[in-house]
Every structure is written in structure tokens, then in C-alpha cells.
C-alpha positions in Angstrom: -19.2 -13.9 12.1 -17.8 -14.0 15.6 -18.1 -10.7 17.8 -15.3 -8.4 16.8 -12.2 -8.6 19.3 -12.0 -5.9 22.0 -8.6 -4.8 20.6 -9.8 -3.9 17.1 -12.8 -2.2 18.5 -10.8 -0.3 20.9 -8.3 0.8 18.5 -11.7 1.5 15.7 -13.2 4.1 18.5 -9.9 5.8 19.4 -9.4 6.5 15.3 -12.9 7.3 15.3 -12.4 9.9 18.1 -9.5 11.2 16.9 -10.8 12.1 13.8 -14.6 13.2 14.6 -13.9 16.8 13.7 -11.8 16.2 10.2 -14.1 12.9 9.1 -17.0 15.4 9.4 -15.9 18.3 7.5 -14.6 15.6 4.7 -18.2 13.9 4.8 -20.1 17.5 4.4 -17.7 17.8 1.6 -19.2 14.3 -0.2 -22.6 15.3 0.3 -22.7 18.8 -1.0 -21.8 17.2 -4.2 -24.9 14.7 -4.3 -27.3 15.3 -7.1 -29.8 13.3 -8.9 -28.8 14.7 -12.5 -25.4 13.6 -14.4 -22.8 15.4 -13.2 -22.4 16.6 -16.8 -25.4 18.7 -17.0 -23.8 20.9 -14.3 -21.5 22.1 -17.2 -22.6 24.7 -19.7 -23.1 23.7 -23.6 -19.6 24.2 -24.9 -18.4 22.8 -22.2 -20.0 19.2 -22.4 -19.4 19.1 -26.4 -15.6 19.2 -25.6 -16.0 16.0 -23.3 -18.0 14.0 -26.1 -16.4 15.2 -29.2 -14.5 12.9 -29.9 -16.8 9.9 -28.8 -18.8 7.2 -31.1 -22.2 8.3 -32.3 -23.8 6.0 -30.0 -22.1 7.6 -26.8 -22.2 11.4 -28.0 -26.0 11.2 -28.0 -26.1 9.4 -24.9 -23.9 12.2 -23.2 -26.0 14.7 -24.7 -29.2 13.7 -23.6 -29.7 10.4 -22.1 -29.7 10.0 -18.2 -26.8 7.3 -18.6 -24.2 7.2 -16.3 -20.8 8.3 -17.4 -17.7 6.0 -15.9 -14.2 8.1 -16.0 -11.4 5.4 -15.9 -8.2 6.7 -15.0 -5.6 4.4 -16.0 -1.7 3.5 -15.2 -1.3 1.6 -18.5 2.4 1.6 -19.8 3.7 -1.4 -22.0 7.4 -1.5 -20.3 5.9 -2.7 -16.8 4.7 -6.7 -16.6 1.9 -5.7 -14.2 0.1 -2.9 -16.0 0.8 -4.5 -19.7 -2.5 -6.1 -19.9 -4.3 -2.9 -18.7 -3.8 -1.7 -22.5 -7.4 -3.4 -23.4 -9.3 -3.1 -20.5 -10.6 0.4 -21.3 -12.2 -1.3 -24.7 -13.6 -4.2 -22.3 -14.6 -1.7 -20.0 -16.3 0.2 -22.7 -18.5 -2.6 -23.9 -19.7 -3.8 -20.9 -20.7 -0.6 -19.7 -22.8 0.0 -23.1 -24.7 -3.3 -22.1 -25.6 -2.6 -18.6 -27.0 1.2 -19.9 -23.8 3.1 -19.3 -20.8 4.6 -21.1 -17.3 4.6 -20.3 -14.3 6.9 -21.3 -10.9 7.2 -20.4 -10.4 10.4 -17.9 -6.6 10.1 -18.2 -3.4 7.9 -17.3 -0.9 8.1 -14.4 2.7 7.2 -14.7 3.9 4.4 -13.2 7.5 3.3 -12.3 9.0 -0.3 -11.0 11.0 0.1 -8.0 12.2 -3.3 -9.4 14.5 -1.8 -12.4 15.4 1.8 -10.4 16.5 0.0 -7.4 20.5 1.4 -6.3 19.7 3.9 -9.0 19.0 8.0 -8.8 15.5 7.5 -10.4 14.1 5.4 -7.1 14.9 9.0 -5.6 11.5 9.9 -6.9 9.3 6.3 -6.5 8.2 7.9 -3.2 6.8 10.9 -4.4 5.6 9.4 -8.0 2.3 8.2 -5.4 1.8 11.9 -4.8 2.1 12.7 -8.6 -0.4 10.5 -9.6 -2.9 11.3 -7.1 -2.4 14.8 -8.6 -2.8 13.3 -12.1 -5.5 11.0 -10.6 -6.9 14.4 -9.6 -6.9 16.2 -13.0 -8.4 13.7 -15.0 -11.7 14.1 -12.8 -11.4 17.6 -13.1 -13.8 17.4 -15.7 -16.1 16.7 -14.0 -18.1 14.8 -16.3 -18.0 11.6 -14.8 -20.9 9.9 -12.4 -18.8 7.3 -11.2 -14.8 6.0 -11.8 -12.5 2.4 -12.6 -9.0 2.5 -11.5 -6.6 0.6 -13.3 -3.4 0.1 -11.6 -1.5 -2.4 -9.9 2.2 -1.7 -8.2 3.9 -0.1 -5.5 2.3 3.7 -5.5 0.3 3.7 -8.2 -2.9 2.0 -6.2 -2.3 4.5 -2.9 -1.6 7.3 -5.6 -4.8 6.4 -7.5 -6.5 5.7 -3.8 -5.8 9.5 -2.5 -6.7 11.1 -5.8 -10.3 9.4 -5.9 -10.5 10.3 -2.1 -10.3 13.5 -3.3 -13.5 13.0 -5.4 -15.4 11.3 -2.4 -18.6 11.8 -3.8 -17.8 9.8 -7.3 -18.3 5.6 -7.0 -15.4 4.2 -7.4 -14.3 0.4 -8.2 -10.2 -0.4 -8.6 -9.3 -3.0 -11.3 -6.1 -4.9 -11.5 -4.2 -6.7 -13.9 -2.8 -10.3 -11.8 0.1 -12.2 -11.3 2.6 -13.3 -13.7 2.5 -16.9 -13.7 4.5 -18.6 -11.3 8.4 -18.4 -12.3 11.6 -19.6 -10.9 11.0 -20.7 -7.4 11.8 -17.6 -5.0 14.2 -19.6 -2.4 16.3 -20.3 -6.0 16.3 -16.4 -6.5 17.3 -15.5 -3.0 20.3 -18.0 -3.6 21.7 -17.0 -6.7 21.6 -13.4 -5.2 23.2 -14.4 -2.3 26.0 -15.9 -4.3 26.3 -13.3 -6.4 26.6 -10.8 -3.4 29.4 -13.3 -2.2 31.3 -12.6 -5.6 30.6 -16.5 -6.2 28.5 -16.1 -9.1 29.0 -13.8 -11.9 26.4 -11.2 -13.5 25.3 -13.3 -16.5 24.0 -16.0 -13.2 22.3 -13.3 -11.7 20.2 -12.0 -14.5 19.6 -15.2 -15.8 17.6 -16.4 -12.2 16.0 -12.7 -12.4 14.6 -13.1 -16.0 13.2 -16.5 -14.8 11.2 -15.3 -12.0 9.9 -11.9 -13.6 9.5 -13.5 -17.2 6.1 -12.5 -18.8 3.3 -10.0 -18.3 1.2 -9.8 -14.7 2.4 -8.3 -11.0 6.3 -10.1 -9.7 5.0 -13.0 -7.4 6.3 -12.3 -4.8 4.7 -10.4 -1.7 5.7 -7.2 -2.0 4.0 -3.8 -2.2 2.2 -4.6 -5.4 0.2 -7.9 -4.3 0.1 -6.1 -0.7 -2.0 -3.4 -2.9 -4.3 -5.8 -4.2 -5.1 -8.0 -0.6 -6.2 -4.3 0.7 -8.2 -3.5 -2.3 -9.9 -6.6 -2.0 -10.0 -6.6 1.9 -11.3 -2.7 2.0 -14.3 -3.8 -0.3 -13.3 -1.9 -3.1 -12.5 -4.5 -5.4 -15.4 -6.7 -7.2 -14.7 -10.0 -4.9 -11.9 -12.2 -6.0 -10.3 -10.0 -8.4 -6.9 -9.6 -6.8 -4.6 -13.0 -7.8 -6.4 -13.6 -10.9 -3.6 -14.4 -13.9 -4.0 -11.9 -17.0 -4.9 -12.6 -20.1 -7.6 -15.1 -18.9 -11.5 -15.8 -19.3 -12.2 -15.3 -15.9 -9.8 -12.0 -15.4 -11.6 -10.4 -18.4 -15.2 -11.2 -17.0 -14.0 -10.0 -13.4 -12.5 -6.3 -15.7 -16.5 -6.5 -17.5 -18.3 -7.0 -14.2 -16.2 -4.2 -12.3 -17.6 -1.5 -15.7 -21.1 -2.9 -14.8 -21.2 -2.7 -10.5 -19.5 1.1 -11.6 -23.0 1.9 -13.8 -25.0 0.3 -10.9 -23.8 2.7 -7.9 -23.9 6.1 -9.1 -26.2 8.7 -7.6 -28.8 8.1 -11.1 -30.0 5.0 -9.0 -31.2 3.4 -6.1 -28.0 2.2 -4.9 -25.3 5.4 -4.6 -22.0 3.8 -2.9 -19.2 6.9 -3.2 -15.8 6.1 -2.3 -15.9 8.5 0.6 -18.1 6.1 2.4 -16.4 2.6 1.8 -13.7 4.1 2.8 -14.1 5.3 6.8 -12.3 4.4 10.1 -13.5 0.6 9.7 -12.4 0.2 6.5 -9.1 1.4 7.7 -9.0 -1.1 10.9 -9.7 -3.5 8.1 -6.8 -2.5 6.1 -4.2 -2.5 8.5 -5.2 -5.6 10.2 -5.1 -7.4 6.4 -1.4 -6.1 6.2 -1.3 -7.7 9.4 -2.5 -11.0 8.7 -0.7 -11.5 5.2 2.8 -10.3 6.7 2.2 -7.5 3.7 4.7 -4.6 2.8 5.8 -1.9 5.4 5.3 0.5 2.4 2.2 0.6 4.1 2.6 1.8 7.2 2.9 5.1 5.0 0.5 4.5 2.4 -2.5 3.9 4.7 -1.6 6.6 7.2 -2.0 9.3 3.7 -4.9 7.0 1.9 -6.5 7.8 5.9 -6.2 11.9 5.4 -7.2 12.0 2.3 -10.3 10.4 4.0 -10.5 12.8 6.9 -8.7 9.9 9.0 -6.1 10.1 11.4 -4.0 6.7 12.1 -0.5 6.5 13.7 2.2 3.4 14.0 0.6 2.9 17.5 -2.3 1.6 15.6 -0.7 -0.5 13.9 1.1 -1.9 16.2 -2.1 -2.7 18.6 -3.7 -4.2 16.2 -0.8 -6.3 14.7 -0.6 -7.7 18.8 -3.6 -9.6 18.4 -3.9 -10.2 14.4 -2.1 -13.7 14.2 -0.2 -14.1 10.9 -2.0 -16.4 8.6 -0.1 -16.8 5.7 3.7 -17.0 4.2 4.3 -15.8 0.9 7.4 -15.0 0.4 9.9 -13.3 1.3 8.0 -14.5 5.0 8.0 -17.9 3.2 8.8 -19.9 0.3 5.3 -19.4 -1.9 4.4 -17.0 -4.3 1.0 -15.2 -4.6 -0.5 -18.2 -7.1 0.2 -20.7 -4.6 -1.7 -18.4 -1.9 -4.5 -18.2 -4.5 -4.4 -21.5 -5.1 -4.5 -22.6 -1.0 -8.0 -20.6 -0.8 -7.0 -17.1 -1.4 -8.0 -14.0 0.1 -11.6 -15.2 0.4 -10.5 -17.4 2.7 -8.6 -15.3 4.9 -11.3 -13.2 5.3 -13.6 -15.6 5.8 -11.7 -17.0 8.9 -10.6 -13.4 10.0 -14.2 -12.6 9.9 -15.3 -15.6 11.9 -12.4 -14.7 14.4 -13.6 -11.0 15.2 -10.8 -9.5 13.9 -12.5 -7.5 10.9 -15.7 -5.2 10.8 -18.1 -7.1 8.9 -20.4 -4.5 8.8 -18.4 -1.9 6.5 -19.9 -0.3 3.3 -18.2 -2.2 -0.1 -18.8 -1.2 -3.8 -21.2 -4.2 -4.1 -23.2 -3.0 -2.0 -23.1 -5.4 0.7 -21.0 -6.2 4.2 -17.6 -7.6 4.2 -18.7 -11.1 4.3 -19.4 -10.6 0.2 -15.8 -11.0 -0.3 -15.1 -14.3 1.6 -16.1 -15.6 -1.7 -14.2 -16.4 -4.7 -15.3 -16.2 -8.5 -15.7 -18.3 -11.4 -17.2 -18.2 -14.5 -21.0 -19.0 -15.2 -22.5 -21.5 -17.0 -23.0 -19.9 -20.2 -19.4 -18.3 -20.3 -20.6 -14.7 -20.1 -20.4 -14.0 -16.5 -19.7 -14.6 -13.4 -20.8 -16.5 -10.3 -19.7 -16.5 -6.8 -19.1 -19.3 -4.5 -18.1 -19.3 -0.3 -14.4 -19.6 -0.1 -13.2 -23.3 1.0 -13.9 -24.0 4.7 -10.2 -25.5 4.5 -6.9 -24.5 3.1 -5.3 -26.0 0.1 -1.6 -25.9 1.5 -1.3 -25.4 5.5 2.8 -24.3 4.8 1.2 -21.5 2.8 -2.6 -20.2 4.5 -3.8 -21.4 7.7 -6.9 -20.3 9.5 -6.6 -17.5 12.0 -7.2 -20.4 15.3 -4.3 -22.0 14.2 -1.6 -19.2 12.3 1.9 -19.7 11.5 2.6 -17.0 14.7 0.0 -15.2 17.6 0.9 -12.0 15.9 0.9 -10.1 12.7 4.7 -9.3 12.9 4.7 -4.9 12.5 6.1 -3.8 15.6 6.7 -0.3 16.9 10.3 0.7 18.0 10.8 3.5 19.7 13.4 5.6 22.7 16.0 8.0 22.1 16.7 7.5 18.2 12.9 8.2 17.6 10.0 5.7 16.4 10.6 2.9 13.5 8.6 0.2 11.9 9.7 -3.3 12.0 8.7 -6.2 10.6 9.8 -9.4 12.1 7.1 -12.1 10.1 10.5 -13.4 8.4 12.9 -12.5 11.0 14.1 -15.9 13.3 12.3 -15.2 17.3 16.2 -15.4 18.2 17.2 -12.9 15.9 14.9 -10.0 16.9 16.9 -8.4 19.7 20.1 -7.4 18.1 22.4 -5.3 20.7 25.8 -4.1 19.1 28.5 -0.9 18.1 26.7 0.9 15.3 28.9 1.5 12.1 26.9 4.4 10.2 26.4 5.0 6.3 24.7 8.0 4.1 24.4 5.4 1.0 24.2 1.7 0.1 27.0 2.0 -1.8 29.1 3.2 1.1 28.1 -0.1 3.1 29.1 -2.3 -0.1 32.0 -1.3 0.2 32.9 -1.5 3.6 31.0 -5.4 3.4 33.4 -6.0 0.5 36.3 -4.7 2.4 35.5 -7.1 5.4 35.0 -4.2 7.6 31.4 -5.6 8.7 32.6 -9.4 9.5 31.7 -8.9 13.3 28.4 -7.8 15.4 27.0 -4.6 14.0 24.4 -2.3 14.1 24.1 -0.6 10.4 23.1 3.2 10.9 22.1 4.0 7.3 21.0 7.6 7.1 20.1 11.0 5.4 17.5 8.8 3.3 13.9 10.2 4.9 11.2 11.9 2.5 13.2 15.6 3.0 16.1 14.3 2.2 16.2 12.3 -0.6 12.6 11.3 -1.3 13.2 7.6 0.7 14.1 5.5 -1.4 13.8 1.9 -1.1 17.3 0.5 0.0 17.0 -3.6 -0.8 20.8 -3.4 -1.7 21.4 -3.3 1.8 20.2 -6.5 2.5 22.0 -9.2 0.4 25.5 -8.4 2.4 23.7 -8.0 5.6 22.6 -11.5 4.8 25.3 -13.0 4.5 26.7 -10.9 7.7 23.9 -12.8 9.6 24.5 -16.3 7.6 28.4 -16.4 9.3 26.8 -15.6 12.5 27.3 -12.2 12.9 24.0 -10.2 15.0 23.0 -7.8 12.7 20.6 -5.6 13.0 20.0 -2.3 10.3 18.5 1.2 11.6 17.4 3.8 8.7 15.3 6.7 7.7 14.8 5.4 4.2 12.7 2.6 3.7 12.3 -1.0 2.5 9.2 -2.4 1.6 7.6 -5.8 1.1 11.0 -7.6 0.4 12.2 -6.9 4.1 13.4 -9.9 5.1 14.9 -12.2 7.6 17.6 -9.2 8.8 16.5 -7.1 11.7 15.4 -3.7 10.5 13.8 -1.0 12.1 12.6 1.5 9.0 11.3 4.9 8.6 13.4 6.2 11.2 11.1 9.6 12.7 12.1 12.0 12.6 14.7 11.4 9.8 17.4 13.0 9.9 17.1 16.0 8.2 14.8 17.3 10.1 16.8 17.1 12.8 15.6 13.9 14.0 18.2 11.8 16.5 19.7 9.2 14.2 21.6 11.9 13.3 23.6 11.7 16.9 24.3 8.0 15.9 28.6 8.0 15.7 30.9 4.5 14.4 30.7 2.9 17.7 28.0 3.6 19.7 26.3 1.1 21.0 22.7 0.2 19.6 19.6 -1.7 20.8 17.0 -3.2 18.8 14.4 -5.3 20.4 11.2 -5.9 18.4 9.9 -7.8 21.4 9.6 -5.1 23.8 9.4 -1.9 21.7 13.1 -0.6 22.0 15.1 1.5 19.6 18.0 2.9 21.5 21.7 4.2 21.6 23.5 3.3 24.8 24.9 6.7 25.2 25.0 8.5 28.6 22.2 10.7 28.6 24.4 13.6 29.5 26.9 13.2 26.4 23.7 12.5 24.1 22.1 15.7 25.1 24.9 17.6 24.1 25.5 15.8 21.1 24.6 17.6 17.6 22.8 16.0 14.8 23.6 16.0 11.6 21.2 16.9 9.3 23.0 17.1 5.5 21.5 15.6 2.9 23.8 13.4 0.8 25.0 15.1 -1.9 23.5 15.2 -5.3 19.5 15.3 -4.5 18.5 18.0 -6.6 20.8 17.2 -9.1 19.3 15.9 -12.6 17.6 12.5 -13.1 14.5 14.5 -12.4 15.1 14.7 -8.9 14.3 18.8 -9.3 11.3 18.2 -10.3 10.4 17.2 -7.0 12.3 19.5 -4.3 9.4 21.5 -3.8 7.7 17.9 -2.3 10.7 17.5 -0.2 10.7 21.0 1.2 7.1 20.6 2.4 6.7 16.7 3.2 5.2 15.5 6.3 6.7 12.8 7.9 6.5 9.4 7.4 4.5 8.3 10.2 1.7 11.2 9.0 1.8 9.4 5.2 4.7 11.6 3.7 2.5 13.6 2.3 3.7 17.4 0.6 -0.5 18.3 0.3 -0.6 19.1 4.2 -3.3 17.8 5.9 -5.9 17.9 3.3 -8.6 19.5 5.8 -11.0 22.1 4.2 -10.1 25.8 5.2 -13.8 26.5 5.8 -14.7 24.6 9.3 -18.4 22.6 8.8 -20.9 23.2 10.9 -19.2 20.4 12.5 -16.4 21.8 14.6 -13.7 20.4 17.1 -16.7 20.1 19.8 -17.6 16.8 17.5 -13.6 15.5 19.0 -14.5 16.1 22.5 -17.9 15.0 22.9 -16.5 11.7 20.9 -13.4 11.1 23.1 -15.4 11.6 26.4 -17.4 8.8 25.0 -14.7 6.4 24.3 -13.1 7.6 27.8 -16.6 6.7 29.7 -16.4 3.3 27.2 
């Protein structure tokens, strides 16, 4: 492991700083719940015989008097959703092998979980966003009980891990190991898929074409292949040590997945506080483990939904990271693989190539992860540069380095010789506010996009002008009013079929938004989560039909070409489409949108999460740690 670059460490000590004071209180708050007696026995008599009523003889008079540990698993299982099908029999599998290694195992509760992929254009994506928040609150209520001495995760897609992630943050002090379910196998070929839908958003295919290519590439049960936000979940898990190593791209419904489900119930019996080896989730995840995180997305070319998943998954740790962090450390993280939509592959043929135990492997040996973090097994980061198989009697597993050399260069190279210098997540920013972009699948030539902005409250709005032939020229797409207060963000991939074929006749496009679109941004300019959005007043609400627009991902820029005088006396308009609150659900929620922070701060509608009560830790801790890093 090569001495970690000055970059990441630069960036590590500034997050550290900036978070002394709220990291502290959060850590006083993990140990004041340490105790070397089940959790369990806190609770009076009635109360423990409600949480073992129901269990088998064996287990009830283990939870009534044994020194066991008890594992809570919270789970996302539903049977409509490929990904989190085969979660259905992990609790049972979870159950057994916690028996065997001196432990039992219940279920705490389940989370919902939605597909962006079927509400997609619809009013229920209007509440994807904020599902995260409400299963952290369920994640949150089912270890309420408090009965539990350590936790498994099961979840797999877009904001059920980050939901599941803040909720256990919450319970800092519990262990806690995430399980997921795998891949589907690999279906029809993803440069296929983006054809037919191409056609079909020409009008040159018909629907029946269109679901017939869709039913081939998502077509039995496991995560979509592609690289979205749901295998973008799994390469942090794995990469913030929080995973048992090598469990992210295994297929379901295999020998090895279901000894990788077994040995995540046994490393949950073997770090709770009734042994030698307590590992809480509060301290795997700190400020390294973030670094870690971001620069994975990096690396992988992984979904932008991050850039407001980590930024919440960090308060809920007592960690403070903005987009300028991720853009620092994306500067100097070279990209390493492409999966598509950065590339042709799918996840299996990333898994195949060497995996993610070989990108960490060669990220580790090219300083640009910590090494030295805490992981659930109990070891440093170099634990996971591995990959698993299963041992020689069947019943377990072994580990073996991951290969010195990729399988497939056009899919995973090392970091000394990546597909670009950079990790592709750039920072825009001037007088329309600050953006994410992501330019891993965007041509070099096509990343400066200068031209009259035509602007949009909808997608269906833009359809219609793109069907029209309104749009058959250089344009700027303004696509507002879709922020967290205004409409929850919804994902907006109906945008880009037309504004791919815009580009494809040779058009510069470029797209500008407050709502958001996730691991399937691809090759079309698009500077994303738009702060402030617009109903809060931010600029992008000054955007008229016409104005001219800059958007250069090479230098930083996100501006209107407006004279300065006429811009500062424009108004902005800060209306909400019409219909939010309106049924669907969509009520349910308005208190989250009232209250939300912004994206950059995690769109969160908790606050900050700090403790009201300061520890005896207080804001001296953030001065005495940024003169440090100033001196440094």
C-alpha cells in the first residue's frame, strides 16, 4: 500500500476539521450506550417476553437467560422488485447460521422499497426521493426495541441502502453488517437497449419493440445490470468495509451468495460488545470511510444519486461533506472502470474482469484510499482487495488476493493506466448556483456546451416541444421547479432519449435542472441538482427562453450570459408545478418538503441531526482542529 495521495489527505483533514465539534458529540453518543450485558436485560420483565414470545423454544430460553447475542435484521424484502426477491429466505439462512456460531437472529422489521425503474415519468417517482428518508425512519423503529446486540441489513436499490445506512447511523453503537441480494444475470446487451429506445424516441419503433428489449435486459430476479444507483450501493458498501468482502456482484440464488448471506449472520455474532472484538457502525463509518466512499464513486464513474446520499449518510455520522469535496477528490481519482451507461459492460462483466477487489487493491496501492479504516471484519481496508469462494468442504468460505491483472482492459484497468486522469464528478457553479456533473460518458468535445436556453417545468413539456421540432438547433434545456421542496426531485431520465438524438444530428446540447438523474446520466451534458432549486428562490429561476447559457465541466462554469445589471433586477420564479400535493401519495410527504435541506446538505427533512445537549466536547474541538490543518 502506497502512501496515500496529498489530495485525499488534504481533503480527509479539512472534513475532519470541519466536523470536530459534531463527530464528537455523535461519538459521546455511541459510547454512552456501551455495556457488557445484552442490551435486552436493560428492559424490564414484561417487556423482554413481548420480544421473545413468539420465538422457537430454543431461542426464547436463550433470550431469557443466555448471554447470546441477539442480531435484529431489518429487511427491504418485497417479491414485485428483481433485486430484493431473493431477500425472502435470507432471514431463515440468517437464522441458522447465527444458531451455529452461538447467536440468534430475528427480524426487527421491513422497509419499503420502490423501483425508480417502473415509476419513472410517473407521479409516484414524486416520492422515491423521500422513500430513503422513510425507511431510515422505519430503519429506526424497528431498533426501537431495543433488544438487539448487533444488526443485518438487507437491501439493495436506489434509497433503500442510504435509507437503511442513516437509520443504523442512528443506532451507532449496534454492529452492523449490510447484505445484498446480486445481479440479475446478464441480459440483452445494454448498447441493444439504448438503441431500441433511441428508435422508439424517434417514433421509428413501436411500443411492443420497446418493451420487448426492456423485458430482455431486466428479465429474472437480482439488481438491473447496469451501473446505476443500486450497484453504485453495493461498490460503497463493499468499499466502506461494511460488507463481508466480495459480497457485492455475486448472482442470487447461488452456493456462494448463500454462504457469503451465512457468513455475514456469523461476523454480526462475532462483533457485538458480549466479546472481545466490539466494531459499532458509528466507528466504521468516520471521515475516512467517507473519503473512501466518495473517491470509490469516483473511480467506478457511479451514480450522482450520491452526491446526496453520502452528504446525509455523513450527518447522520456527525460528518460534514460538500460538492467541493467531491469534486477535489474526483481531480485526482482516475476513472478505472466502464460499466455502462460510461461503457458497454454490465456489472457481471466488471465482476468477472476482477471485481471490486481488484479496484481496491490497485486504488490502495495508488494512495488514493485510507487503508487504515475500521471494517466489520475487523481488519484494514486491504481485507477487501480480496474476493470469495467457497471452501473445500462446501460449507464455507475462503478468501483469496484479487487478480494482480484485469480480466477485460475495455471494462477494469488499474488506476496507473485508467480509461481517463479523473473520476469524471465535476462541480459547476456562477450565477445560476452550484450543479453536479458527470462527464465519465460525456465525449471531451462535448463538455462545454454554450447556447440560448429554452426552459421547461416538466419532461413532458420538453417531449413535446422535441416532437414538435422546436429543439432541432443548439440549446440549453432549463428544466425546472423539480428540487426536493418542490416536488420531491424526481429522477428525470425521460429527458434524455430526445436530447440524444438532439446531440446525435449535431445539435450542442447541454441540460440544466434542479431535479435529478442518477446513475443512467449519460453521454448529454447535464449539470444536476441545481442549488438552490428554485423554490427556494434559487437563480435558475431568472433563466427566460433565450438567454444565453454556459456549461463548461472543464473549468467549473454554470452561467447565464445576462448583463449583470438586468439579472439583478430580474425576479425568480419560485412556483411549484402544479399538482404536488395532489394524491398519489404525494401528501403524505409535504411536511418533508416544507422542511428539506438542500441537496448539497443530503436533502434531508431531520435537520442536522446534532444532539441538543452540547458534549463536553464543544466548538473549541473545531478551532483547535482547523488551526492544526491551517499550520499543516
Amino acid at each position: 500500500m502506497s502512501k496515500l495521495h496529498p489530495t485525499i489527505a488534504r481533503v480527509t483533514d479539512r472534513i475532519r476539521a470541519r466536523s470536530a465539534a459534531r463527530r464528537a458529540r455523535y461519538l459521546e453518543l455511541v459510547e454512552s450506550r456501551r455495556s457488557e450485558d445484552p442490551m435486552r436485560l436493560r428492559l424490564a420483565a414484561a417487556n423482554r417476553a413481548h420480544g421473545f414470545a413468539a420465538c422457537p423454544a430454543h431461542d426464547k430460553e436463550i433470550l431469557k437467560s443466555g448471554r447470546w447475542p441477539s442480531i435484529g435484521i431489518v429487511t427491504a424484502y418485497n417479491d414485485m422488485l428483481s433485486a430484493h426477491q431473493p431477500l425472502q429466505h435470507y432471514p431463515d439462512l440468517i437464522k441458522t447460521a447465527a444458531r451455529k456460531a452461538g447467536a440468534t437472529a430475528q427480524v426487527a422489521g421491513g422497509v419499503p422499497a420502490m423501483c425508480d425503474g417502473i415509476t419513472q415519468g410517473f407521479e409516484g417517482m414524486e416520492l422515491s426521493l423521500f422513500s430513503r428518508d422513510a425507511i431510515a425512519m422505519g430503519t429506526g423503529v424497528a431498533l426501537s426495541h431495543e433488544t438487539f446486540d448487533a444488526a443485518i441489513y438487507l437491501g439493495v436499490c436506489d434509497k433503500i441502502v442510504p435509507g437503511l445506512l442513516i437509520g443504523a447511523l442512528r443506532y451507532g453503537w449496534l454492529p452492523g453488517l449490510f447484505c445484498p441480494a446480486g445481479p440479475m444475470p446478464s441480459g440483452l446487451p445494454n448498447p441493444e437497449k439504448a438503441r431500441i429506445r433511441q428508435l422508439f424516441a424517434e417514433g421509428k419503433v413501436g411500443r411492443e419493440a420497446l418493451l420487448e428489449a426492456e423485458s430482455q435486459s431486466y428479465h429474472s430476479a437480482g439488481t438491473c445490470t447496469f451501473y446505476g444507483t443500486a450497484n453504485s450501493n453495493q461498490m460503497l458498501m463493499e468499499i466502506m468495509g461494511l460488507h463481508v468482502p466480495g459480497s457485492a456482484f455475486v448472482n442470487p440464488g447461488t452456493p456462494l451468495r448463500a454462504a457469503l448471506v451465512a457468513e455475514t449472520a456469523r461476523r454480526a455474532a462475532a462483533i457485538t460488545q458480549l466479546g472481545d472484538s466490539w466494531i459499532p457502525i458509528g466507528h466504521v463509518v468516520d471521515e475516512r470511510c467517507i473519503v473512501n466512499a466518495i473517491a470509490g464513486l469516483a473511480a467506478t464513474g457511479g451514480s450522482t444519486n450520491h452526491m446526496i446520499h453520502i452528504p446525509a449518510i455523513a450527518r447522520a455520522a456527525g460528518i460534514e461533506v460538500d460538492w467541493d469535496d467531491f469534486a477535489q477528490i474526483s481531480s485526482v481519482v482516475p476513472l478505472m472502470s466502464r460499466v455502462y451507461p460510461n461503457g458497454t459492460a454490465d456489472v457481471n462483466h466488471l465482476h468477472a474482469a476482477g471485481g471490486i477487489g481488484f479496484l481496491i487493491a490497485s486504488m490502495l496501492e495508488a494512495g488514493l484510499l485510507h487503508g487504515d479504516v475500521t471494517t466489520v471484519m475487523g481488519q484494514g481496508l486491504a481485507a477487501y482487495a480480496s474476493e470469495p469462494f467457497l471452501s473445500g468442504d462446501g460449507d464455507g468460505l475462503e478468501w483469496r488476493p484479487a487478480p494482480e491483472t484485469s480480466g477485460d482492459l475495455e471494462v477494469l484497468r488499474p488506476a496507473f493506466t485508467p480509461f481517463q486522469v479523473d473520476g469524471g464528478l465535476r462541480l459547476v457553479q456562477g450565477n445560476l448556483g452550484r450543479a453536479c456533473v458527470k462527464v465519465s460518458a460525456v465525449k471531451p468535445e462535448q463538455r462545454v456546451v454554450e447556447a440560448p436556453a429554452r426552459v421547461f417545468k416538466d419532461q413532458q413539456a420538453l417531449q413535446d416541444a422535441f416532437k414538435a421540432g422546436e429543439l432541432d438547433r443548439d440549446v440549453v434545456v432549463v428544466v425546472r421547479g423539480q428540487g426536493p421542496r418542490a416536488t420531491g426531485m424526481p429522477e428525470l431520465h425521460k429527458l434524455m432519449p430526445p436530447l440524444g438524438v438532439l446531440q446525435d444530428r449535431g445539435f450542442r446540447v447541454a441540460l440544466v435542472t434542479d431535479g435529478r438523474m442518477s446513475g443512467a446520466s449519460g453521454k448529454v451534458l447535464a449539470a444536476i441538482h441545481v442549488s438552490p432549486e428554485t423554490v427556494a428562490g434559487g437563480p435558475i429561476g431568472k433563466v427566460r427562453d433565450g438567454d444565453v447559457i454556459r456549461v463548461d465541466a472543464e473549468a467549473g462554469v454554470l452561467e447565464a450570459l445576462v448583463e449583470p445589471s438586468e439579472w439583478a433586477a430580474r425576479t425568480s420564479d419560485t412556483n411549484a408545478p402544479p399538482g404536488v400535493n395532489r394524491g398519489y401519495g404525494r401528501e403524505l410527504f409535504t411536511v418533508f418538503r416544507q422542511v428539506v435541506t438542500s441537496a448539497e446538505e443530503g436533502a434531508l427533512p431531520f435537520g442536522d441531526f446534532d444532539l441538543d445537549e452540547p458534549a463536553s466536547a464543544t466548538d473549541d474541538q473545531r478551532d483547535v482542529a482547523l488551526n492544526h490543518l491551517a499550520d499543516a
